[in-house]
KOLLOVO-582822 format. One line per 10 residues: their letters; for each residue x, y negated, z of N, C-alpha, C, O. Coordinates in steps of 0.02 Angstrom, whole numbers, plus 50000, padded with zeros to 5 digits. Atoms other than C-alpha are relative to their C-alpha. Example, Ala and Ser with C-alpha at 12.3 -4.5 7.8 and 13.67 -1.06 7.14 Angstrom:
REM residues 2
as = 50045:50059:50000:50615:50225:50390:50045:49940:50000:50097:49941:50033 ~ 49958:50059:49997:50684:50053:50357:49961:49945:50037:49986:49890:50045
This chain:
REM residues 138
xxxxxxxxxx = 50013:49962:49940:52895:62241:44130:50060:50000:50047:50050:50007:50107 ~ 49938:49990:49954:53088:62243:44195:49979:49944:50014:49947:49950:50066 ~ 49992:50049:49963:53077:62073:44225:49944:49968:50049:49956:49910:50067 ~ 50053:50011:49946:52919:62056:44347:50030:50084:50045:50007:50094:50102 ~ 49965:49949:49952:53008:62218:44425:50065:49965:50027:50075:49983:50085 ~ 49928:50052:49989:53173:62105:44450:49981:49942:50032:50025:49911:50062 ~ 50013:50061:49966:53070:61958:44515:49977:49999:50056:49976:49955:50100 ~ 50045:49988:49920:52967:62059:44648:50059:50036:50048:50051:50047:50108 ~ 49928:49978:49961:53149:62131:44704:50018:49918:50014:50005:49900:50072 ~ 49954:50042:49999:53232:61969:44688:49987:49925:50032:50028:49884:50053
xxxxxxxxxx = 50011:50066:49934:53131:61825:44782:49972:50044:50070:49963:49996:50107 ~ 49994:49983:49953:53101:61914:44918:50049:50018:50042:50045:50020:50103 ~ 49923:49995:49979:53275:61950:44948:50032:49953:50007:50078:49958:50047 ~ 49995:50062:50010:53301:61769:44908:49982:49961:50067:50016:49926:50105 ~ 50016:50035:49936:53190:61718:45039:50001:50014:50059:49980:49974:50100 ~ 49991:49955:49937:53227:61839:45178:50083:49970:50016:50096:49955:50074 ~ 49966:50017:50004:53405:61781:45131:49989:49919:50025:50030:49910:50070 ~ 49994:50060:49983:53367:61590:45163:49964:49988:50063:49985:49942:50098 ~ 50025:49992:49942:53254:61621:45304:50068:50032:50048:50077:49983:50084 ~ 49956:49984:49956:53395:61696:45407:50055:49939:50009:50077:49925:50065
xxxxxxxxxx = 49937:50050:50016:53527:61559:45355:49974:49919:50021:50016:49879:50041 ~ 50024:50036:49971:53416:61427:45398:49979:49992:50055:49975:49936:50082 ~ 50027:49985:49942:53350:61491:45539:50059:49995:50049:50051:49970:50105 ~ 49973:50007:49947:53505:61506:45618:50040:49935:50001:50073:49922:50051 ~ 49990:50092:49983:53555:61305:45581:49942:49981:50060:49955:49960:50116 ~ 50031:50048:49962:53407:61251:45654:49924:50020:50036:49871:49988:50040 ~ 50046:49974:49964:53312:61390:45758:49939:50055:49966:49939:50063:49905 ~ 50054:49959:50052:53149:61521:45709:49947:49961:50035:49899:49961:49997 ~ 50051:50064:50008:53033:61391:45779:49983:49951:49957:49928:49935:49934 ~ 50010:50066:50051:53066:61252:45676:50007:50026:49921:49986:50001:49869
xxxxxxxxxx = 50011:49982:50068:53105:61363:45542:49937:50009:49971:49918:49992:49915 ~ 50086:49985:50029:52923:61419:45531:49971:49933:50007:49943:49908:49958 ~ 50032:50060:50014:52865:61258:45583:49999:49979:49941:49948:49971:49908 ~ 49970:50040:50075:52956:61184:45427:49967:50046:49939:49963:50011:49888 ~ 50020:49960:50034:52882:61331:45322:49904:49972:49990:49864:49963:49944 ~ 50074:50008:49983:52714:61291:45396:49993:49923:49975:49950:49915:49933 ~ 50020:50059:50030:52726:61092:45362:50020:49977:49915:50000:49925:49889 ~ 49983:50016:50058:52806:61107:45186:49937:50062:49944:49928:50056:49883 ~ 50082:49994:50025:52631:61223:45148:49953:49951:49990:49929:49944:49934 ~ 50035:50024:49994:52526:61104:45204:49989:49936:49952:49939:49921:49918
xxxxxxxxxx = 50010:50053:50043:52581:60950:45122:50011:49989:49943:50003:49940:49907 ~ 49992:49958:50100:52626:61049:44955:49924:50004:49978:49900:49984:49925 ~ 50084:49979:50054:52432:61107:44937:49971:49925:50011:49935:49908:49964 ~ 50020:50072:50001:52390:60910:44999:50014:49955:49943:49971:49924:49912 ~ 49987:50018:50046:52482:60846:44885:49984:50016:49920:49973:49971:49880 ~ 50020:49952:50039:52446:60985:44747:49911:49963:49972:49883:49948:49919 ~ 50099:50010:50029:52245:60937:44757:50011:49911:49997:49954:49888:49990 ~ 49979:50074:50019:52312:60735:44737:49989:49997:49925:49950:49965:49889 ~ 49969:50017:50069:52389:60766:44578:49947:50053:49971:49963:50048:49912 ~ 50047:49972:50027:52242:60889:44522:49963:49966:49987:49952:49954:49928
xxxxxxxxxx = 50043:50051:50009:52125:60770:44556:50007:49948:49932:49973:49939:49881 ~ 49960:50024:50055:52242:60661:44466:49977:50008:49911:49943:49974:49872 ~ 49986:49956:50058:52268:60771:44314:49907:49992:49968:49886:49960:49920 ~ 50069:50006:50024:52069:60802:44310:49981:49919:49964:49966:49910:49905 ~ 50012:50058:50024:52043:60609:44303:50020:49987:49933:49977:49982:49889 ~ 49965:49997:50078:52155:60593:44146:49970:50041:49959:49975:50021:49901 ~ 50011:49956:50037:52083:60731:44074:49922:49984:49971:49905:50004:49916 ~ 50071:50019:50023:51885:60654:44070:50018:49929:49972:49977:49907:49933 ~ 49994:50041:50037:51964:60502:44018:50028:50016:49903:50024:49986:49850 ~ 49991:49956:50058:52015:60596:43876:49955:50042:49952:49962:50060:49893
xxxxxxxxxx = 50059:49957:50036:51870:60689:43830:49943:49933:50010:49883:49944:50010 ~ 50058:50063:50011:51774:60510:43836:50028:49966:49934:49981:49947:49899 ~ 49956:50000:50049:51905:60463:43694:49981:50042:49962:49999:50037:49903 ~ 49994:49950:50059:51855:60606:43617:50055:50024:49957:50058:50035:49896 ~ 49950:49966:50016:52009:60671:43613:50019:50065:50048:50011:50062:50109 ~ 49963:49941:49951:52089:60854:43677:50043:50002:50047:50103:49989:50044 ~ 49943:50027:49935:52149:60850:43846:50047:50052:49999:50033:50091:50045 ~ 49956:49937:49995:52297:60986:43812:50043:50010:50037:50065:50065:50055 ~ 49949:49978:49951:52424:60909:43930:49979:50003:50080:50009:50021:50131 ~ 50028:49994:49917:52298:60888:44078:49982:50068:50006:49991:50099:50059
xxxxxxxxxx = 50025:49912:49988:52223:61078:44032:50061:50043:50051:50058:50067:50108 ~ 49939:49968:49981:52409:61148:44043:50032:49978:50087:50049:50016:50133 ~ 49989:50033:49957:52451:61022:44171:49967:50038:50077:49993:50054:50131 ~ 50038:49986:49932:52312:61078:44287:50012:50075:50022:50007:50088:50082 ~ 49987:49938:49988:52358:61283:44260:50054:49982:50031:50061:50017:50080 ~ 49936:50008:49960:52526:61212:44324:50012:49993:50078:50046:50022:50120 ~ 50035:50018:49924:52453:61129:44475:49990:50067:50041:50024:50089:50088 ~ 50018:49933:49976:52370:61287:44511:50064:50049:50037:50074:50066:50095 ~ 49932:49966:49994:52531:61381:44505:50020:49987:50038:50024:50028:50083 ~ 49948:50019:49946:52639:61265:44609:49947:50007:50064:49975:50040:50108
xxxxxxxxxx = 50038:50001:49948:52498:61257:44739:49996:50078:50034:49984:50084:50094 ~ 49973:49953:49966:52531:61445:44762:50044:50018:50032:50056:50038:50089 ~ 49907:49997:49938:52707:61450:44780:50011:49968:50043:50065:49987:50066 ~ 49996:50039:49952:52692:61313:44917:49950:50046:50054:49973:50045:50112 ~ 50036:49990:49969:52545:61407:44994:50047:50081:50043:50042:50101:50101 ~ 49958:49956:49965:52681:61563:45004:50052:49998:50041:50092:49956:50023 ~ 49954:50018:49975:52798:61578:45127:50073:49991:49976:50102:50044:49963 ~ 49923:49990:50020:52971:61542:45078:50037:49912:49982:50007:49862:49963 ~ 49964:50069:50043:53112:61394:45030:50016:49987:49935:50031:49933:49912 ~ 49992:50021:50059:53131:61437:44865:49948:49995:49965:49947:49945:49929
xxxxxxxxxx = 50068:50000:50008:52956:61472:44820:49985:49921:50009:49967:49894:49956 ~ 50025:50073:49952:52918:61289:44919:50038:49964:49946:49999:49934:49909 ~ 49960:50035:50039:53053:61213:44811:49972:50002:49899:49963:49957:49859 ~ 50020:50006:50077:53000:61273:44629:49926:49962:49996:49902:49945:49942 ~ 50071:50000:50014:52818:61221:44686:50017:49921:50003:49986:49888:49961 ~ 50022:50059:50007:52860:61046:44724:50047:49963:49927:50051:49907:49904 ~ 49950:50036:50070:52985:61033:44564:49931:50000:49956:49928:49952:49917 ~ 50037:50005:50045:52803:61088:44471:49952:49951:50002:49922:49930:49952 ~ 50037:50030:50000:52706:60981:44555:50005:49914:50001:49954:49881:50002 ~ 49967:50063:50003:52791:60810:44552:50022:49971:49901:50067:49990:49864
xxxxxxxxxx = 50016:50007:50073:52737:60717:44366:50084:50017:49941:50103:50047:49890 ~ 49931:50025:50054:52910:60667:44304:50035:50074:49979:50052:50083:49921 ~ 49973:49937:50023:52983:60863:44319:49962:50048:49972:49980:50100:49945 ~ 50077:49957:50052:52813:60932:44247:50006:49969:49944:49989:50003:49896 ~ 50010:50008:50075:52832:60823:44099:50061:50013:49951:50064:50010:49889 ~ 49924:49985:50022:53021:60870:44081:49993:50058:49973:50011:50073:49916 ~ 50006:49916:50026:52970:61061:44081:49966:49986:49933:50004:49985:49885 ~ 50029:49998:50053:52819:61034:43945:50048:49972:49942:50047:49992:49884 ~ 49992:49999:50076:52928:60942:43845:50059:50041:49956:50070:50036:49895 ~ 49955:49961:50006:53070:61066:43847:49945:50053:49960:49959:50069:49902
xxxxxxxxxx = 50047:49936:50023:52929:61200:43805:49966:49968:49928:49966:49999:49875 ~ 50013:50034:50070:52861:61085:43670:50048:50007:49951:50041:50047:49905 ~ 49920:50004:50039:53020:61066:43585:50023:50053:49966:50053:50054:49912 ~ 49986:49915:49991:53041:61247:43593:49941:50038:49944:49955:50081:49902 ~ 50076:49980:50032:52865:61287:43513:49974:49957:49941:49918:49969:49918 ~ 50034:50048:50016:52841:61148:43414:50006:50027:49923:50043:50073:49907 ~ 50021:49982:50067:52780:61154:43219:50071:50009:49969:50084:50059:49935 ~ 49923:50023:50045:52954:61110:43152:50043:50064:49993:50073:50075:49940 ~ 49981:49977:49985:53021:61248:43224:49968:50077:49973:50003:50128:49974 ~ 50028:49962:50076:52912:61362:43103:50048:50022:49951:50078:49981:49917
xxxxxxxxxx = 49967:49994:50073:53007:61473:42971:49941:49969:49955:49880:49979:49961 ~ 50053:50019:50058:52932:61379:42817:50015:50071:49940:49983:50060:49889 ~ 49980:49963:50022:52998:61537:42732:49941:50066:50008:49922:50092:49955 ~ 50066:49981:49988:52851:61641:42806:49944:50024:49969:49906:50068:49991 ~ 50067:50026:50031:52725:61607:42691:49994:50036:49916:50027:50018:49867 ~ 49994:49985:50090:52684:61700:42519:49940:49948:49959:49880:49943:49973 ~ 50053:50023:50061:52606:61592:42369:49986:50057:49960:50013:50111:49949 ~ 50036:49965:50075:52521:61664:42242:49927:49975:49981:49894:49945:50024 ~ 50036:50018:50001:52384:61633:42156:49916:50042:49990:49903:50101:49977 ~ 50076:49935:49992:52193:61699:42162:49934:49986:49937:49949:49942:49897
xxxxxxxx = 50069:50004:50062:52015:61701:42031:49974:50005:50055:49997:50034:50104 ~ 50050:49972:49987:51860:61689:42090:49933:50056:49969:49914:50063:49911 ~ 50014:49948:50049:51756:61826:42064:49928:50003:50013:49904:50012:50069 ~ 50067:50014:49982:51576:61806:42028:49963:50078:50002:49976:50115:49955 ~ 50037:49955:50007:51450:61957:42084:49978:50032:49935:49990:50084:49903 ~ 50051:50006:50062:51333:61919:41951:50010:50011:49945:49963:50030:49912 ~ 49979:50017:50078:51439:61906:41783:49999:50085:49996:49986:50109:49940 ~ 49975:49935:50014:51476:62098:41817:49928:50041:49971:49930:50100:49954
């Protein structure tokens, strides 16, 4: 809970902060312009690589195999296609780091890595052993 209280303080301050600093390099026209064309061709791009993602993903389920990194992939999409759709430069920036393949497959595999079976206490686990126990005999 602190930390979605720390994030709704802290990009907005972020981006009120880079909106001023930018704005005064290179104007509050072009700043919004630039706000306004790095929306546009974030969610353009965004429904590319969805599309994308989808395609891979029925090629995958024709394989008859689980599409897990197009599923994840596509909640990702989703995601970055917000933060581009919001106003801001850093917002705009994390959306096209999510939406561009090569740094989407960097994150998953950092998060893989992180999650992955191996990474299991095998310690965890009690043996012992069990009877079956028939209704009937009783």
């Amino acid at each position: 809970m602190n930390l979605i209280l720390i994030l709704l303080i802290f990009i907005p301050l972020t981006e009120i902060y880079l909106f001023i600093k930018i704005g005064s390099y290179i104007g509050a026209f072009n700043t919004i312009s630039l706000i306004l064309i790095t929306a546009i061709i974030g969610v353009i791009y965004a429904r590319y690589e969805g599309f994308n993602t989808l395609k891979s993903g029925m090629s995958q389920l024709i394989k008859n195999q689980m599409p897990i990194y197009e599923i994840i992939s596509g909640a990702v999409l989703a995601f970055a296609a917000l933060l581009l759709i919001l106003p801001g430069f850093a917002t705009d920036l994390i959306g096209f780091l999510l939406i561009f393949p090569p740094t989407r497959k960097l994150l998953f595999r950092n998060v893989k890595n992180k999650y992955s079976k191996n990474n299991i206490k095998k310690h965890d686990f009690i043996n012992g052993e069990f009877e079956d126990i028939d209704e009937d005999k009783k």
